[in-house]
PyMOL Python script that loads the backbone (N, CA, C, O; Angstrom):
from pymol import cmd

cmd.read_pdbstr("""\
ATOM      1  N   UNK A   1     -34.175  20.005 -39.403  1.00  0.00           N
ATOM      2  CA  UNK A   1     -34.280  21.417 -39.077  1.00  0.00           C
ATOM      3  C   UNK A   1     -33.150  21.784 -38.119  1.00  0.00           C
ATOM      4  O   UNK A   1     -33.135  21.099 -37.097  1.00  0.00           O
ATOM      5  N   UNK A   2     -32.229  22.687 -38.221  1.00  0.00           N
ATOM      6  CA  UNK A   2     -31.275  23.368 -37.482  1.00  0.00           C
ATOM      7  C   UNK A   2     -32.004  24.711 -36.494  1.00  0.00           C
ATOM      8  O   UNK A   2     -32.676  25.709 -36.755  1.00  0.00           O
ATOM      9  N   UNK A   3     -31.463  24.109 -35.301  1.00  0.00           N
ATOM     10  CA  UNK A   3     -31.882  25.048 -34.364  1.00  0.00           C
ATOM     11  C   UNK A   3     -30.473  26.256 -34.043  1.00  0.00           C
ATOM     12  O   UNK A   3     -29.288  26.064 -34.313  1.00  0.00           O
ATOM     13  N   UNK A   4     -30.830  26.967 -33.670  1.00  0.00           N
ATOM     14  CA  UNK A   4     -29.588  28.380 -33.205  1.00  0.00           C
ATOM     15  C   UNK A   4     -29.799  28.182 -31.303  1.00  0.00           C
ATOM     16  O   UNK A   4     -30.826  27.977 -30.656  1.00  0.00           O
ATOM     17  N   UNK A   5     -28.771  28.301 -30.980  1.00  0.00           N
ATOM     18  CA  UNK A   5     -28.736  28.151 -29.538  1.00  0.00           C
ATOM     19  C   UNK A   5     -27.374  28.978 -29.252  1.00  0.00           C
ATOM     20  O   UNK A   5     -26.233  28.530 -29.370  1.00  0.00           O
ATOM     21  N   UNK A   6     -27.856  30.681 -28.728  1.00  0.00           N
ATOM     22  CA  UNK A   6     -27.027  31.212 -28.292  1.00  0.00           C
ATOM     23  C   UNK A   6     -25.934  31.691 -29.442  1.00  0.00           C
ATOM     24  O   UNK A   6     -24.720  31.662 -29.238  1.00  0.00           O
ATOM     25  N   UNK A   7     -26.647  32.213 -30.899  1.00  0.00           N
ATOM     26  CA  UNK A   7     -26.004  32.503 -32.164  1.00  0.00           C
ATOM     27  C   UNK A   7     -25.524  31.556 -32.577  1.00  0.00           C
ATOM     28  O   UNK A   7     -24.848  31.885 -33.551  1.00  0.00           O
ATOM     29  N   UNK A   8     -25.456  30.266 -32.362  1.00  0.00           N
ATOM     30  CA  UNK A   8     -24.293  29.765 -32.679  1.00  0.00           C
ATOM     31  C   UNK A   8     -25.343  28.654 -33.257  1.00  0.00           C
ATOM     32  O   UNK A   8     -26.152  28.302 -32.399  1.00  0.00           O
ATOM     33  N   UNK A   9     -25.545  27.855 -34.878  1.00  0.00           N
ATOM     34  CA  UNK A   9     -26.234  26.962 -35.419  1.00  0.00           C
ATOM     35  C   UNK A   9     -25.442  25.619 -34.403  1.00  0.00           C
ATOM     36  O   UNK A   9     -24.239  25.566 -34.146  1.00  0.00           O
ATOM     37  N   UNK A  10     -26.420  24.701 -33.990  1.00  0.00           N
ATOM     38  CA  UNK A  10     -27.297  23.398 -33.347  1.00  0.00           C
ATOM     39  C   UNK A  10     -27.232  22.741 -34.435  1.00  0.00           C
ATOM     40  O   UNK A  10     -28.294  22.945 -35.023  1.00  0.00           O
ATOM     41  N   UNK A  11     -26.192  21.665 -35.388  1.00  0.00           N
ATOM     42  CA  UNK A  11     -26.849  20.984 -36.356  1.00  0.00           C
ATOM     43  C   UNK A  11     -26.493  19.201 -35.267  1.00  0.00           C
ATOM     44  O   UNK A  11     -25.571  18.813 -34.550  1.00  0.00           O
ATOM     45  N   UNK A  12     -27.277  18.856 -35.541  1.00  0.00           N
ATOM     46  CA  UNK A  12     -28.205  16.973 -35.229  1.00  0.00           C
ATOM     47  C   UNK A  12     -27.584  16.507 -36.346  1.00  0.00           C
ATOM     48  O   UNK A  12     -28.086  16.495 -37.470  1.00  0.00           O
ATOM     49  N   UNK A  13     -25.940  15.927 -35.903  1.00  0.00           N
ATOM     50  CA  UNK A  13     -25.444  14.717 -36.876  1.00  0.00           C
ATOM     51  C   UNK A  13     -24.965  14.035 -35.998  1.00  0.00           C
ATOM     52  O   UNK A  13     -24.892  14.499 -34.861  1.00  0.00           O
ATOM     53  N   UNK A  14     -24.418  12.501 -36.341  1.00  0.00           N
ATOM     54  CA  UNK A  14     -23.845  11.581 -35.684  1.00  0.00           C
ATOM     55  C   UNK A  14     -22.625  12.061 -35.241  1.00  0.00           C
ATOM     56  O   UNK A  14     -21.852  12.586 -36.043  1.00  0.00           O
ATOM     57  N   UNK A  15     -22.306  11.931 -33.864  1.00  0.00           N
ATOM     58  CA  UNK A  15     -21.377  12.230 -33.167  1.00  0.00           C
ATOM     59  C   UNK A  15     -19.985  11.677 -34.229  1.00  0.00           C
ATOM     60  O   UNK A  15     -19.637  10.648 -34.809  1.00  0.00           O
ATOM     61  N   UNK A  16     -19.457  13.207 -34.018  1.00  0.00           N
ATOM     62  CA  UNK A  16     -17.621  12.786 -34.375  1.00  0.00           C
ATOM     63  C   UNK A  16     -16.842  12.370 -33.415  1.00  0.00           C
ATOM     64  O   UNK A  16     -17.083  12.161 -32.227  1.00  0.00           O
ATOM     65  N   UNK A  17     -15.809  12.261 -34.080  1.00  0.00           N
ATOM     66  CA  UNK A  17     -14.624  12.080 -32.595  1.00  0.00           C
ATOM     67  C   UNK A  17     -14.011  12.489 -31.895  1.00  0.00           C
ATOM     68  O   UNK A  17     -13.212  11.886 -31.179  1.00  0.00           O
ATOM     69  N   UNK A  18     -14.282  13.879 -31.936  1.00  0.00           N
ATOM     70  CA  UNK A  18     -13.819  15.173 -31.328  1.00  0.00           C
ATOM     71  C   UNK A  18     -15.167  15.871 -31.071  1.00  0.00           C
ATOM     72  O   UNK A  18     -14.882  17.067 -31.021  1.00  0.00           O
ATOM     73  N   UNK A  19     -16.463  15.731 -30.887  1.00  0.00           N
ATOM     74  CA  UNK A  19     -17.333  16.462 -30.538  1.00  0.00           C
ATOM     75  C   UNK A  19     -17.703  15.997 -29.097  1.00  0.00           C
ATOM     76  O   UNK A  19     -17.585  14.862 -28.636  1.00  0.00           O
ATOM     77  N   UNK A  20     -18.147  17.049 -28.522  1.00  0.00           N
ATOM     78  CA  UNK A  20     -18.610  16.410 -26.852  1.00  0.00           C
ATOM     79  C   UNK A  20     -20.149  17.525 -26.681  1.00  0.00           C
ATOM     80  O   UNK A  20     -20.666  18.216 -27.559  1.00  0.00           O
ATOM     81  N   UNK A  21     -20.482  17.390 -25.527  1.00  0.00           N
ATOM     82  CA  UNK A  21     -21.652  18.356 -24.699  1.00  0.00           C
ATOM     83  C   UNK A  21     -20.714  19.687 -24.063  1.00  0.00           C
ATOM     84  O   UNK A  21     -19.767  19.608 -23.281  1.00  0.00           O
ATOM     85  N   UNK A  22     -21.138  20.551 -24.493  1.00  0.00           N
ATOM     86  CA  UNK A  22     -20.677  21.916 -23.834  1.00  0.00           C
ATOM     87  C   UNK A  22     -22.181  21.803 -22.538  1.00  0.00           C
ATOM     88  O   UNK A  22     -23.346  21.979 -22.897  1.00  0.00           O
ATOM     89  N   UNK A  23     -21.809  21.509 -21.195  1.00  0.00           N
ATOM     90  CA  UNK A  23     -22.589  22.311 -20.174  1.00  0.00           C
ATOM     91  C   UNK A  23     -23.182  23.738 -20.618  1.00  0.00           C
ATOM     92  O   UNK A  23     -24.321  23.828 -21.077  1.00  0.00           O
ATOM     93  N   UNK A  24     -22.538  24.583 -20.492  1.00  0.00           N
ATOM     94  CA  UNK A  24     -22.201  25.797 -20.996  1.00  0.00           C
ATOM     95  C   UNK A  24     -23.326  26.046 -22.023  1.00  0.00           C
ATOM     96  O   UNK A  24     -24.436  26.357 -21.593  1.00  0.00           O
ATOM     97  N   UNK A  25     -23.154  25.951 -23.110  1.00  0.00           N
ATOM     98  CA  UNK A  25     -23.456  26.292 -24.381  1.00  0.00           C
ATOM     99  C   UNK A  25     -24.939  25.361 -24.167  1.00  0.00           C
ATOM    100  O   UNK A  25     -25.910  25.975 -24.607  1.00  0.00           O
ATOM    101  N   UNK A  26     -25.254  24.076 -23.605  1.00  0.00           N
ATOM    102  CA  UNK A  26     -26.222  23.012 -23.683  1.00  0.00           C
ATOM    103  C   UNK A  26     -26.537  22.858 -24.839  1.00  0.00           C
ATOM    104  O   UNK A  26     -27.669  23.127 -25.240  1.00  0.00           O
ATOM    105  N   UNK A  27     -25.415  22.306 -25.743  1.00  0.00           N
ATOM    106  CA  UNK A  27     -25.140  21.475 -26.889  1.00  0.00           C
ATOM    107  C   UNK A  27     -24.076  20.905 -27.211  1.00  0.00           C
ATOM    108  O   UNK A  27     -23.021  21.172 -26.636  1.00  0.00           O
ATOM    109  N   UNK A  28     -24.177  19.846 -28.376  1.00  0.00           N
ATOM    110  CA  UNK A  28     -23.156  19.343 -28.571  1.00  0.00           C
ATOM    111  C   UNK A  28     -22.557  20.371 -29.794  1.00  0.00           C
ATOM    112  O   UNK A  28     -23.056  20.619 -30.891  1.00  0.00           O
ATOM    113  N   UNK A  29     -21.222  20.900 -29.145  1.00  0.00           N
ATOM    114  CA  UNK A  29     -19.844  21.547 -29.285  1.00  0.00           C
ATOM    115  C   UNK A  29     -18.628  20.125 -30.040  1.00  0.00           C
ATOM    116  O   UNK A  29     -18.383  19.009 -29.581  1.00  0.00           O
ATOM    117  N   UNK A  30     -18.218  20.658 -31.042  1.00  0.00           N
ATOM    118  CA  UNK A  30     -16.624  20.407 -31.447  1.00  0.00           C
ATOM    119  C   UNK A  30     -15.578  20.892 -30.352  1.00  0.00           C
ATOM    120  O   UNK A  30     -15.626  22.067 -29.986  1.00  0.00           O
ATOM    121  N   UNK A  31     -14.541  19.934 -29.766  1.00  0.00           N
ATOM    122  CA  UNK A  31     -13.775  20.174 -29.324  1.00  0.00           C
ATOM    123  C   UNK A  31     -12.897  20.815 -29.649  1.00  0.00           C
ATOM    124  O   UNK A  31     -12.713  20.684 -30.859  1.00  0.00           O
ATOM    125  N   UNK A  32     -11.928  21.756 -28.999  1.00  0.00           N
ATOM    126  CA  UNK A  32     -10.826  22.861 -29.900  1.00  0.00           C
ATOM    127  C   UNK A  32      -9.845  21.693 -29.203  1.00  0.00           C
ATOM    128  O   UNK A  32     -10.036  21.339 -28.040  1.00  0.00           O
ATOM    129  N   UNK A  33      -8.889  21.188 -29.945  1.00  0.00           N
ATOM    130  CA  UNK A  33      -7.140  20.916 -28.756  1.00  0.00           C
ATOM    131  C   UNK A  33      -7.746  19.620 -28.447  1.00  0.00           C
ATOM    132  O   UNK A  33      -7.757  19.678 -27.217  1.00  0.00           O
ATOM    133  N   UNK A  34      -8.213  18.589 -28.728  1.00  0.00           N
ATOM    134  CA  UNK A  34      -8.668  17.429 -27.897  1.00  0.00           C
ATOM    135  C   UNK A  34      -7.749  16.501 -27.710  1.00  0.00           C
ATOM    136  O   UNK A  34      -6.978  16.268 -28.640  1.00  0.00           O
ATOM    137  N   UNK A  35      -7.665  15.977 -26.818  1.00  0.00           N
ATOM    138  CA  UNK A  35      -6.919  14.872 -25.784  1.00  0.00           C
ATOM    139  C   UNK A  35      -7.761  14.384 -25.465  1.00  0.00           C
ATOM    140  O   UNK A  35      -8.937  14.587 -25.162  1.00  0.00           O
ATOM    141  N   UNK A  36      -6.598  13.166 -25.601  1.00  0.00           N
ATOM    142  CA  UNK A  36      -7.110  11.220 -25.137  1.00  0.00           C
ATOM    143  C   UNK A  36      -6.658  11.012 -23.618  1.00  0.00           C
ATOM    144  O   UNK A  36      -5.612  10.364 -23.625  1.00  0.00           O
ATOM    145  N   UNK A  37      -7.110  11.362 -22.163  1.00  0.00           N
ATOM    146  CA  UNK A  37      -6.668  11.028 -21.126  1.00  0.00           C
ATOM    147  C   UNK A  37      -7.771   9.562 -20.740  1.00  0.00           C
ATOM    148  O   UNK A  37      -8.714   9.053 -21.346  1.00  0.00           O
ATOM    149  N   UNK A  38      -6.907   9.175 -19.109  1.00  0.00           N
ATOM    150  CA  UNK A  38      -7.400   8.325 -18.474  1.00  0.00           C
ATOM    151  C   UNK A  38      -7.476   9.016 -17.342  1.00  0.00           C
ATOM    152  O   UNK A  38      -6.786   9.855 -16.762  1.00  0.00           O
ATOM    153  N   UNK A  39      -9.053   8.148 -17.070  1.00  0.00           N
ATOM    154  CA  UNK A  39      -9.475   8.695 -15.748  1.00  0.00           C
ATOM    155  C   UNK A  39     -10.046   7.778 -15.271  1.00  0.00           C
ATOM    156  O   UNK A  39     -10.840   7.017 -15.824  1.00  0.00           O
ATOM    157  N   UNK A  40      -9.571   7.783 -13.869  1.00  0.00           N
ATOM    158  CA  UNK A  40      -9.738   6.339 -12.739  1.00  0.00           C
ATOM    159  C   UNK A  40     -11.689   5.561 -12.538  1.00  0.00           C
ATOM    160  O   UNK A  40     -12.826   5.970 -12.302  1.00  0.00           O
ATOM    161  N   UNK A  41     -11.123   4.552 -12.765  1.00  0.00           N
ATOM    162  CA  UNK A  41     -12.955   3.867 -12.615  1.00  0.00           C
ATOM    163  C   UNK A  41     -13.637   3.265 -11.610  1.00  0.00           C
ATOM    164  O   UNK A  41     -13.681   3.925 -10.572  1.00  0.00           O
ATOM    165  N   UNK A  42     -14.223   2.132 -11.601  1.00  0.00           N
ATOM    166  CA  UNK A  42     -14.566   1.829  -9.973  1.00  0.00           C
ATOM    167  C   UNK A  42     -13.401   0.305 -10.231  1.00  0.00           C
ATOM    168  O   UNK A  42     -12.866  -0.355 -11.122  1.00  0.00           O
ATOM    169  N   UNK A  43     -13.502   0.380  -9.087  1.00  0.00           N
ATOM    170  CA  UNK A  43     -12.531  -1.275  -8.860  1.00  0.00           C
ATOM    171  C   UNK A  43     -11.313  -1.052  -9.745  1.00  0.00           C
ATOM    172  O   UNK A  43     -11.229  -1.883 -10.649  1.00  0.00           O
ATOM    173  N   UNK A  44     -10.016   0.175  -9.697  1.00  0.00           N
ATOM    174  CA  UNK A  44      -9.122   0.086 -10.061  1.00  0.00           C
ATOM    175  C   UNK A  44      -9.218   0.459 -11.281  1.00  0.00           C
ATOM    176  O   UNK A  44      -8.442   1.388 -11.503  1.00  0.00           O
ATOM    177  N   UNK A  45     -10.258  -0.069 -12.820  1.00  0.00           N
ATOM    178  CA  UNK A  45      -9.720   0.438 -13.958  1.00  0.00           C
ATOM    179  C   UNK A  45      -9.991   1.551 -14.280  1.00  0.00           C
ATOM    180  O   UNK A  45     -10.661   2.320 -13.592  1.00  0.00           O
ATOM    181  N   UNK A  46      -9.421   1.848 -15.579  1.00  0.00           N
ATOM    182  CA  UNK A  46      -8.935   2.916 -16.240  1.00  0.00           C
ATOM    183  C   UNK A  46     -10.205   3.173 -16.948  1.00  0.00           C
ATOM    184  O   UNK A  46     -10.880   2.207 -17.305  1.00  0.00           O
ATOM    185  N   UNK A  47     -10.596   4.382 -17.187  1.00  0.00           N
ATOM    186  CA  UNK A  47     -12.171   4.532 -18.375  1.00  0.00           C
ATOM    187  C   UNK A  47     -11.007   5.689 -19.272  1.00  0.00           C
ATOM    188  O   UNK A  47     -10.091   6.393 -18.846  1.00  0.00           O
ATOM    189  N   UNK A  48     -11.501   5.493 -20.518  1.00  0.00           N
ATOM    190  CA  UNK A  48     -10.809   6.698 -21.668  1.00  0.00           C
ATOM    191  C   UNK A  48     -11.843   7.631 -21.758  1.00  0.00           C
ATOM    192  O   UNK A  48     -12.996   7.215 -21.638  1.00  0.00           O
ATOM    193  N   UNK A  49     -11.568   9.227 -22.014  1.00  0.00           N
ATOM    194  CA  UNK A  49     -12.006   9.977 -22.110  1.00  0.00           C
ATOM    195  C   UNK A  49     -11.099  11.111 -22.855  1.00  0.00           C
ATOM    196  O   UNK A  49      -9.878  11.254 -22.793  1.00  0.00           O
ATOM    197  N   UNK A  50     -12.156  11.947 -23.646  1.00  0.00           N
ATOM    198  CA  UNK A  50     -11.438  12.764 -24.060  1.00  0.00           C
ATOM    199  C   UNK A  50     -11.394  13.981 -23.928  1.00  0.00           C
ATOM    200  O   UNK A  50     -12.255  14.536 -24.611  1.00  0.00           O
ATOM    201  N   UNK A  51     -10.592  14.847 -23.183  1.00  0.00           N
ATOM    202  CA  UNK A  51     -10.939  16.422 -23.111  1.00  0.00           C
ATOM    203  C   UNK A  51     -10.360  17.446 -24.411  1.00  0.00           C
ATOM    204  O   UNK A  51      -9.664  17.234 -25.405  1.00  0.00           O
ATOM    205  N   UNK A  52     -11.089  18.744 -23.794  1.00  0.00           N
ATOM    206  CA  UNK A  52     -10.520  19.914 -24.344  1.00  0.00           C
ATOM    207  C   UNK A  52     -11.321  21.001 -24.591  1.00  0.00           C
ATOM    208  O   UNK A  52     -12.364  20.673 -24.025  1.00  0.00           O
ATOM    209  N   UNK A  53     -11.526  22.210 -25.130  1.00  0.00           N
ATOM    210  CA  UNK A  53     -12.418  23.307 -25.256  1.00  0.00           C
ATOM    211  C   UNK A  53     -13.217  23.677 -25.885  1.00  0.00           C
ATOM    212  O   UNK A  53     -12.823  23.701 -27.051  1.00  0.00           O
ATOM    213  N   UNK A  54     -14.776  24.206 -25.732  1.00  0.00           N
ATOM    214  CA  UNK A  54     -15.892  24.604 -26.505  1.00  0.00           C
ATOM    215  C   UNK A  54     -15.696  25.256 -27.518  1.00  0.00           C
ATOM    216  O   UNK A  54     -15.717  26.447 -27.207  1.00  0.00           O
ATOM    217  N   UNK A  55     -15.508  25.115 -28.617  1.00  0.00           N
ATOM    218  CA  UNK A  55     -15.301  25.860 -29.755  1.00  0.00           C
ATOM    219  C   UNK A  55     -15.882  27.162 -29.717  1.00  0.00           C
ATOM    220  O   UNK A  55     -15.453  28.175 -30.269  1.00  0.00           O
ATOM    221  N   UNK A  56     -16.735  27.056 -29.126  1.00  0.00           N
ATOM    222  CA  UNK A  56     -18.115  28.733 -28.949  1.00  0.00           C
ATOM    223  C   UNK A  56     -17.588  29.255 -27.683  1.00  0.00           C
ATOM    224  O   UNK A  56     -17.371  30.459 -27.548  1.00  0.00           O
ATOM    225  N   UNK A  57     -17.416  28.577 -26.942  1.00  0.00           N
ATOM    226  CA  UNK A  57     -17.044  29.536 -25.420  1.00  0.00           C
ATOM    227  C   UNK A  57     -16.075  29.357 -24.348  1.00  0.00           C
ATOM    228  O   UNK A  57     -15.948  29.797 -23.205  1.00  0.00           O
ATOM    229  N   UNK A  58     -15.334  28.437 -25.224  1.00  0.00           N
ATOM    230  CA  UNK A  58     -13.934  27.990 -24.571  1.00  0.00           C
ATOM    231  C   UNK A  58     -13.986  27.068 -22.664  1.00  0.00           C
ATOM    232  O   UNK A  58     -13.047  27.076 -21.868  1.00  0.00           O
ATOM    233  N   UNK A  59     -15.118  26.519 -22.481  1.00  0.00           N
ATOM    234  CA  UNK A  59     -15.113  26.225 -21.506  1.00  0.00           C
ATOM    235  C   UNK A  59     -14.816  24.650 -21.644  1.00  0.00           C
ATOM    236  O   UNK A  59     -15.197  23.997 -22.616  1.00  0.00           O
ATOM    237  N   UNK A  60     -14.075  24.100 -20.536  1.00  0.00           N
ATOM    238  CA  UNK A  60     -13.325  22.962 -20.476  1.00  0.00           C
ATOM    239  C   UNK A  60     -14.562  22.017 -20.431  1.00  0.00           C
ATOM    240  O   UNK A  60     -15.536  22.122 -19.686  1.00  0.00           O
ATOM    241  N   UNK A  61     -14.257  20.816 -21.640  1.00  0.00           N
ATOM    242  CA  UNK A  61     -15.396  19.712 -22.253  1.00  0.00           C
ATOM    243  C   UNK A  61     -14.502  18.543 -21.628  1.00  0.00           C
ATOM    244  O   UNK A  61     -13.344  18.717 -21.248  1.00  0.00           O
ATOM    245  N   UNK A  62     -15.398  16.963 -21.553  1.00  0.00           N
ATOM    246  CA  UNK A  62     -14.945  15.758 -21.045  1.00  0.00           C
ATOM    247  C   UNK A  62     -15.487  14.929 -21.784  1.00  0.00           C
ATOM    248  O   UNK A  62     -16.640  15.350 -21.870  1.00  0.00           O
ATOM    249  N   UNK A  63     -15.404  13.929 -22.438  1.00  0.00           N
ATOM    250  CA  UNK A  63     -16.549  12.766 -23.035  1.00  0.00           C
ATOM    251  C   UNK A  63     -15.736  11.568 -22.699  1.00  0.00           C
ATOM    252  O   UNK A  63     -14.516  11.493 -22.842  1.00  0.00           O
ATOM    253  N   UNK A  64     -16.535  10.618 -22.231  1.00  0.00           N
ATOM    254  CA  UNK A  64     -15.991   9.382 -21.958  1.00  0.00           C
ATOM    255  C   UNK A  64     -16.098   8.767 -22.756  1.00  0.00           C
ATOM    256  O   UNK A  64     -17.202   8.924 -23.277  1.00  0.00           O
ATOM    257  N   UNK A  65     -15.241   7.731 -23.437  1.00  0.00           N
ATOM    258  CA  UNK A  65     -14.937   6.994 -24.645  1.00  0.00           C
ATOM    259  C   UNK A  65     -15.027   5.653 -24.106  1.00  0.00           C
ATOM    260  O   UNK A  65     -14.716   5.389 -22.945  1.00  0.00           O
ATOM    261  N   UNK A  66     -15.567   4.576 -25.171  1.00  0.00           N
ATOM    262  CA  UNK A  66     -15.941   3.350 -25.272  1.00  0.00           C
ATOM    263  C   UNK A  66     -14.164   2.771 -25.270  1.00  0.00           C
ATOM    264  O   UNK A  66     -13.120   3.345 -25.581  1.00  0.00           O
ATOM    265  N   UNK A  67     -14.521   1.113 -24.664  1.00  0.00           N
ATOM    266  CA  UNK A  67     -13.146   0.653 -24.671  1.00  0.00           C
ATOM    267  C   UNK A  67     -12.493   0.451 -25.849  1.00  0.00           C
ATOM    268  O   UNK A  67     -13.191   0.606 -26.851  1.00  0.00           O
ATOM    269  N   UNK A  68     -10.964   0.045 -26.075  1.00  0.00           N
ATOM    270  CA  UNK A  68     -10.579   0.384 -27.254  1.00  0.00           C
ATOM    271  C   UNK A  68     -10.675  -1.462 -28.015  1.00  0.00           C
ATOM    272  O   UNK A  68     -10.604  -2.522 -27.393  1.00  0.00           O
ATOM    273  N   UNK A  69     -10.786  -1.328 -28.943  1.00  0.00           N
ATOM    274  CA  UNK A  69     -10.906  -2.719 -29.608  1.00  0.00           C
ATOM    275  C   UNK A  69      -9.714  -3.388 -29.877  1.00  0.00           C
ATOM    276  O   UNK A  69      -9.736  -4.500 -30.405  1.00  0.00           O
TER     277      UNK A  69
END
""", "prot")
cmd.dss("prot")
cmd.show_as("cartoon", "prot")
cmd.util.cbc("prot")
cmd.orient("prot")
């Protein structure tokens, strides 16, 4: 069942690779423009993450990404 949250259809599929959590919106949003940055971890390393903008309301998204294989 697809929920509407704020006009905008809520569909429940397995995360892509460009989708993150919109705060904002309080759903998971497609990223517009996404980038692969690094952002500092505890004890020196690096964690990957990916930013860029809510497709619905343009507010700046973050998802932290698993290490790379």
């Amino acid at each position: 069942m697809d929920e509407v949250m704020n006009g905008a259809p809520v569909v429940k599929t397995p995360t892509a690779a460009n989708e993150g959590y919109c705060v904002k919106c309080k759903a998971k949003r497609v990223m517009n423009t996404p980038t692969e940055v690094e952002m500092p971890g505890k004890g020196g390393a690096v964690r990957r993450a990916m930013t860029g903008t809510c497709s619905v309301c343009g507010t700046k998204m973050f998802k932290i990404l698993g290490k790379k294989v």
